[in-house]
C-alpha positions in Angstrom: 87.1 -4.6 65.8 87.7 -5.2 69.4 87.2 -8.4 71.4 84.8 -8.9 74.2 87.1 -10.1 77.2 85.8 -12.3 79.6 85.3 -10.3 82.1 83.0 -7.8 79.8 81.0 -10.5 78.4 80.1 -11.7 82.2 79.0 -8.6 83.0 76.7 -8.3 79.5 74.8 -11.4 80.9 74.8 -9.7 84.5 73.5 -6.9 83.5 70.5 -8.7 81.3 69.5 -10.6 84.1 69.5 -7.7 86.7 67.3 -6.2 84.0 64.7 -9.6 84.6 63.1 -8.2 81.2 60.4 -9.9 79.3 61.6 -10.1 76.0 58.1 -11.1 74.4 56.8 -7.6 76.1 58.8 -5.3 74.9 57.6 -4.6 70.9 55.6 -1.8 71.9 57.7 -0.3 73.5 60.1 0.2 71.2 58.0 -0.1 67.7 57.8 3.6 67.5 61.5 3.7 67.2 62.4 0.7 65.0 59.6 2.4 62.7 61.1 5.4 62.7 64.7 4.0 62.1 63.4 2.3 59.5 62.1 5.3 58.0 64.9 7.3 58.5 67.3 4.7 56.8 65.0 4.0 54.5 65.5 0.5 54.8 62.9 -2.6 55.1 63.8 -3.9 58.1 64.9 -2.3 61.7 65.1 -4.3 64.9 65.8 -3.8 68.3 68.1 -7.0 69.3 69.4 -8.2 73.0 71.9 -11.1 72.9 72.1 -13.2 76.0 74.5 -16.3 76.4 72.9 -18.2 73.5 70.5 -16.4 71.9 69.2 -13.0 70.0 66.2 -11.9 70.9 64.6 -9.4 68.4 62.5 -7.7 71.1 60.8 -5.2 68.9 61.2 -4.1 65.5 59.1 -3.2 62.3 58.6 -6.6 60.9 59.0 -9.9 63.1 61.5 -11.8 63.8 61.6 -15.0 66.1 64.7 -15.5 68.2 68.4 -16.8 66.4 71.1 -18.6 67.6 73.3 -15.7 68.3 76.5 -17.5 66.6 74.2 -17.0 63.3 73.6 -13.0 64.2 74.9 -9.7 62.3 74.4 -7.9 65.6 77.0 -10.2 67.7 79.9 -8.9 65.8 78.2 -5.4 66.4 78.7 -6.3 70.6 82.7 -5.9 69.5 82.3 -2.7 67.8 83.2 0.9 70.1 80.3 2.6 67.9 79.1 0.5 64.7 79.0 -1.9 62.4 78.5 -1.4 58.7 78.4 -4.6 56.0 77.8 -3.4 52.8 77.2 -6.8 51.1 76.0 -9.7 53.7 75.8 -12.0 50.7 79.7 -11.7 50.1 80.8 -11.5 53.7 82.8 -14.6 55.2 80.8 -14.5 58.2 77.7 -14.4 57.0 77.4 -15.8 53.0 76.4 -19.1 54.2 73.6 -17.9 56.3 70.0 -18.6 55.2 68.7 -14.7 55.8 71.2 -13.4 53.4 70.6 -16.0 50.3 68.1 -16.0 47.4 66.3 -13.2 45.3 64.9 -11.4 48.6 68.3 -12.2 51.0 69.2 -9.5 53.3 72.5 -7.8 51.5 72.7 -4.5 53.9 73.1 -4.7 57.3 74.0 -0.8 59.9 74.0 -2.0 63.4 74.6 0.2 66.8 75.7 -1.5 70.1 73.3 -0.3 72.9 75.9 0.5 75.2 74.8 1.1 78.9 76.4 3.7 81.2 78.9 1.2 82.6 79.4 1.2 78.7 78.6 -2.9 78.9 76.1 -3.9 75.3 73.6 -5.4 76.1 72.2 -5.8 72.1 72.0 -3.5 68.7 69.7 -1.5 66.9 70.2 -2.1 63.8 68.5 -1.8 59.9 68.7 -4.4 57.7 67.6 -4.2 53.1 67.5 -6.6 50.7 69.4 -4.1 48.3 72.6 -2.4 48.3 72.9 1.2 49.8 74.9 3.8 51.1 73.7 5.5 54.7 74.1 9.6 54.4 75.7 11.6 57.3 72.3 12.7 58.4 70.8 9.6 58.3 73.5 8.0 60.8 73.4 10.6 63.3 70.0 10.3 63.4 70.1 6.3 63.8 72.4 7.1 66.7 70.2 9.3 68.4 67.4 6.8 68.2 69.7 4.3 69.6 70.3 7.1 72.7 66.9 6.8 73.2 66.7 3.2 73.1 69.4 3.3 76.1 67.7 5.6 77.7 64.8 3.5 78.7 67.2 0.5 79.2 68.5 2.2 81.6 65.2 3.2 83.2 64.4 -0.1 83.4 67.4 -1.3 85.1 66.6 2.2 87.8 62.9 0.6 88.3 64.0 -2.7 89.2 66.2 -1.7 91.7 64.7 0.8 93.2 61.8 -1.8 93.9 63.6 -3.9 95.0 65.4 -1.3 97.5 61.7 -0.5 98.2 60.7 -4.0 98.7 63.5 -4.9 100.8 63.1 -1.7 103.0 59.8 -2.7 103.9 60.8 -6.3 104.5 63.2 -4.6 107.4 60.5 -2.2 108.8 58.4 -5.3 109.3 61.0 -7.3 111.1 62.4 -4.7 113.1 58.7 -3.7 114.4 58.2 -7.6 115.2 61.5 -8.7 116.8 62.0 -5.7 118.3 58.5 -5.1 120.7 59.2 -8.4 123.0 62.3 -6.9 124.2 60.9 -2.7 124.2 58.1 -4.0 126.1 59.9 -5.6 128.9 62.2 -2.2 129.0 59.2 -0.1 129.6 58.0 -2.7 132.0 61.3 -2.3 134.5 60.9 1.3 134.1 57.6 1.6 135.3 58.6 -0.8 138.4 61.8 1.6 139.0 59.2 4.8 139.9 58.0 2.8 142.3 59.4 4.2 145.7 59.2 1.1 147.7 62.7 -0.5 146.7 66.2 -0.3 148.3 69.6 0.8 146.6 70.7 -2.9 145.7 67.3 -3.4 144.2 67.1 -0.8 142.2 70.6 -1.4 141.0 69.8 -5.1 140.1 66.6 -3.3 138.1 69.0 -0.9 136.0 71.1 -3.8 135.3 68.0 -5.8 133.9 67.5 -2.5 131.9 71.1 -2.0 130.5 71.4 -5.5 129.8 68.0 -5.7 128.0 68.9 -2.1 125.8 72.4 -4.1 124.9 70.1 -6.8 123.7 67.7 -4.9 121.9 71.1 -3.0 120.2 72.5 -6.8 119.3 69.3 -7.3 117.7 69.1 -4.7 115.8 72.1 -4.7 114.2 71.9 -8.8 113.8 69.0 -8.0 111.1 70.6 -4.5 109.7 73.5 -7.2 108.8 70.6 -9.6 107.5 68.9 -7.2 105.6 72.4 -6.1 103.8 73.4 -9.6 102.9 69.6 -10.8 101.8 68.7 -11.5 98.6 66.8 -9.3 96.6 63.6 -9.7 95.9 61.4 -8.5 92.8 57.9 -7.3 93.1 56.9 -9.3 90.2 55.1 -12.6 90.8 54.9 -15.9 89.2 52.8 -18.9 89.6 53.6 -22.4 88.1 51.1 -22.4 85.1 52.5 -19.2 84.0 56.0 -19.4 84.3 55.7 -23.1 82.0 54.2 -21.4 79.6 56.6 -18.8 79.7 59.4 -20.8 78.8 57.2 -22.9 76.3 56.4 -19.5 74.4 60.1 -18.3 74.9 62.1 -21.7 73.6 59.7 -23.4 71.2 61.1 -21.5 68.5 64.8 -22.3 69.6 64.0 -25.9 69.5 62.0 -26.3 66.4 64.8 -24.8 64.4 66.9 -27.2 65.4 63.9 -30.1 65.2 64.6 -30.8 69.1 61.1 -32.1 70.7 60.5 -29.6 73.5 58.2 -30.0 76.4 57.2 -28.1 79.8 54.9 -29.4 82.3 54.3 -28.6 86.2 52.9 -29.9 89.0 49.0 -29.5 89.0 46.7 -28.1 91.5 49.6 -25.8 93.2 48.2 -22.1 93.2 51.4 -20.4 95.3 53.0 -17.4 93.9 56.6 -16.6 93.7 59.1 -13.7 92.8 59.9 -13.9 89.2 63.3 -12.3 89.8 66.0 -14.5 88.4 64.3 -17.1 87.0 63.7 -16.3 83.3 68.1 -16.1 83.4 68.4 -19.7 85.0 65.5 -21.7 83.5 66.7 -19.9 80.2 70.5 -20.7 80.5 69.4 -24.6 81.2 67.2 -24.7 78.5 69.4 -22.9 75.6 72.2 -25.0 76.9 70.3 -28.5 76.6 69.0 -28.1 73.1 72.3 -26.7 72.1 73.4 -30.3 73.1 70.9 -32.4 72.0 70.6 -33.9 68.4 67.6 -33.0 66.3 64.5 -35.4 67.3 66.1 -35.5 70.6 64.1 -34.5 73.7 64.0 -31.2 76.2 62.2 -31.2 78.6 61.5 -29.3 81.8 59.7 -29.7 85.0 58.2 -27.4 87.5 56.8 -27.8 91.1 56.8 -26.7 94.9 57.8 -28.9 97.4 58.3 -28.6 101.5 61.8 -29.1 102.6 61.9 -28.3 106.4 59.1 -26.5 106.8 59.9 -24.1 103.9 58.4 -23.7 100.3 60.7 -24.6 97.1 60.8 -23.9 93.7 62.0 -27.4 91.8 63.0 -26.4 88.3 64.1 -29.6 86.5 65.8 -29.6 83.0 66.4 -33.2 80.9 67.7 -33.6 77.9 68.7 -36.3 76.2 72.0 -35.2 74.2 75.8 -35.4 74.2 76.0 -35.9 78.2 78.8 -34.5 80.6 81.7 -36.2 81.7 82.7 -36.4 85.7 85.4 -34.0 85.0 82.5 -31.7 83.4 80.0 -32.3 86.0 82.8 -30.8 88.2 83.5 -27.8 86.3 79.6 -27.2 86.1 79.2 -27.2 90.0 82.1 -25.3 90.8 80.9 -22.8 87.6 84.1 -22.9 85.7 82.5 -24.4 82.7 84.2 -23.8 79.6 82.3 -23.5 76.4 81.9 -26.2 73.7 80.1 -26.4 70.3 76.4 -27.8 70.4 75.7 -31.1 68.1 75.4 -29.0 65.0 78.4 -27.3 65.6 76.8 -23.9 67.3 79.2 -21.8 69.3 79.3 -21.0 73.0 80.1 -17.8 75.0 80.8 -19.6 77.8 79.0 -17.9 80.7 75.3 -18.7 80.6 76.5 -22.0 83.2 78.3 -19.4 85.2 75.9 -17.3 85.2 73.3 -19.9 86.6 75.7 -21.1 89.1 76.2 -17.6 90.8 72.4 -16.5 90.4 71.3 -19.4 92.3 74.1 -19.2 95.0 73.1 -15.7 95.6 69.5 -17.1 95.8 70.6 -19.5 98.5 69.8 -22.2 96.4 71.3 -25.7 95.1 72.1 -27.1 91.8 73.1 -30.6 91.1 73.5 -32.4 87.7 74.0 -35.5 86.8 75.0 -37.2 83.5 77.0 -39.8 81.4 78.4 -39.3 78.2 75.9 -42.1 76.8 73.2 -40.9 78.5 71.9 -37.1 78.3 71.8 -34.6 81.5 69.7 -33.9 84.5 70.2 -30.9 86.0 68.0 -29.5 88.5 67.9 -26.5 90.6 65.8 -25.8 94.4 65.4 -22.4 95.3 63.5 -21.0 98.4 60.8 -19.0 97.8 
């Protein structure tokens, strides 16, 4: 079994968040083929799974399954694997034996997984088929399970083509619009000295001051130009895909109520009222996530998460305040430091879950790249605030 090195397991969570999925939209579009794995393997259960920082999120699958810590996941071992990962007997497996899914009359006992493997050859998650009885996979019926997961890829991958190609699309038209606006103030006045140079009635040093005017306003309109070419190539991207506060909170209340009852954390979301603006939704689901996961993992059951939306003005310009509060184990100053400059390491959560340590890092660099700012603050008595801004 290989390990995931650092660098690899960065690039898994990259490459989730550039995918900016939905992960309570997906089931139909993948039920047909966790049915028809299931089928094939003749199994009771097959699931399509994506791991992120903290969690597994059983997208789709033929039976439902809410969201794990993804320390207590089968398919996070499967991450590790160059092709797949075969456990004959969960039950009697180190790793898993003391896991609630595999214990009692009905526990899961066979598990096949697949790492979905994109063409950078990062996994993102597993397909994988799961019984409550022993069994042995035929030839057949494992090349077949690996062509579904080929297909599963397959629109993965089309996904991750659709989002940036809109938002290539979307920041194309964003430069069309500022070059034909910055850019007809100084045209105009070229055409204007033109049409004053066919006039016959000036002398040699006037028309000579007039082509300078002309030269030095085409140098101008050049600077211009490539001023927001360089802009345009440096801006953040932007998604197509829109969010306003009512539905974003109840996004993450839909997406991280499960998390938090299993670990009997109280878990709230609430926004600012009467604000109707709209927003890109790119990004966001990976920060407010990474927060979230991070603050239940270190807050003790009948603890308290909870999170806070709005839009404020800040010089003119709209924000998105995003504010997560817990009130668990608390960072250190030397922490705090490490989670601003995004080398957080990872640490186990009050009941002892593991961490992959990137989800922080992740957040840190998103909203950097978003031109926003993070701050935190904390004592190791007291729980953590940490709150982001970003412009929208």
């Amino acid at each position: 079994m290989e390990e995931i090195s650092d660098n690899v397991e960065y690039k898994r969570v990259r490459h989730l968040a550039e995918l900016d999925l939905d992960y309570q939209k997906l089931h139909k579009e993948f039920e047909d083929l966790t049915r028809l794995a299931a089928s094939i393997a003749e199994t009771e259960i097959s699931l399509v799974n994506l791991l992120d920082s903290h969690i597994q999120w059983s997208v789709s699958g033929n039976v439902a399954f809410n969201p794990m810590p993804r320390e207590d996941s089968v398919c996070t071992y499967t991450l590790k694997e160059p092709e797949f990962l075969e456990v004959s007997r969960l039950d009697q497996d180190s790793r898993f034996l003391d896991k609630q899914y595999v214990k009692g009359e009905n526990g899961l006992k066979y598990y096949y997984g697949i790492p979905l493997k994109m063409e950078t050859g990062i996994p993102v998650g597993a397909l994988c088929v799961l019984s409550n009885k022993t069994k042995e996979l035929s030839e057949d019926q494992i090349e077949k399970l690996h062509i579904i997961a080929g297909e599963i890829i397959k629109k993965l991958e089309l996904k991750l083509k659709l989002r940036r190609t809109e938002r290539k699309a979307d920041k194309e038209q964003q430069l069309k619009q500022r070059l034909a606006h910055d850019i007809r103030g100084p045209i105009g006045g070229i055409v204007q000295l033109l049409n004053l140079a066919q006039e016959d009635n000036y002398t040699t040093a006037e028309m000579r001051e007039i082509l300078n005017l002309v030269k030095e306003s085409g140098q101008d309109v050049l600077n211009l130009t490539e001023d927001i070419l360089q802009e345009a190539l440096e801006a953040r991207k932007q998604a197509i895909y829109t969010f306003n506060l009512s539905v974003f909170a109840e996004k993450l209340r839909s997406l991280y109520t499960p998390q938090a009852q299993s670990k009997r954390v109280n878990y709230k979301v609430s926004f600012s009222q009467g604000i109707s603006t709209t927003f890109p939704r790119k990004d966001l689901l990976p920060i407010s996530g990474n927060l979230i996961s991070n603050a239940i993992k270190f807050t003790p059951p009948n603890g308290m998460v909870s999170v806070f939306l709005s839009i404020e003005e800040n010089n003119q310009k709209n924000e998105l305040l995003i504010e997560v509060k817990d009130t668990g184990m608390g960072m250190s100053q030397e922490k705090l430091n490490q989670f601003s400059s995004g080398a957080v390491n990872s640490e186990k959560g009050t009941q002892g879950e593991k961490g992959f340590g990137f989800g922080l890092k992740l957040v840190t660099d998103l909203v950097d790249e978003m031109n926003g700012m993070l701050k935190a603050s904390s004592s190791p008595e007291g729980g953590t605030k940490i709150t982001v801004r970003l412009p929208i």
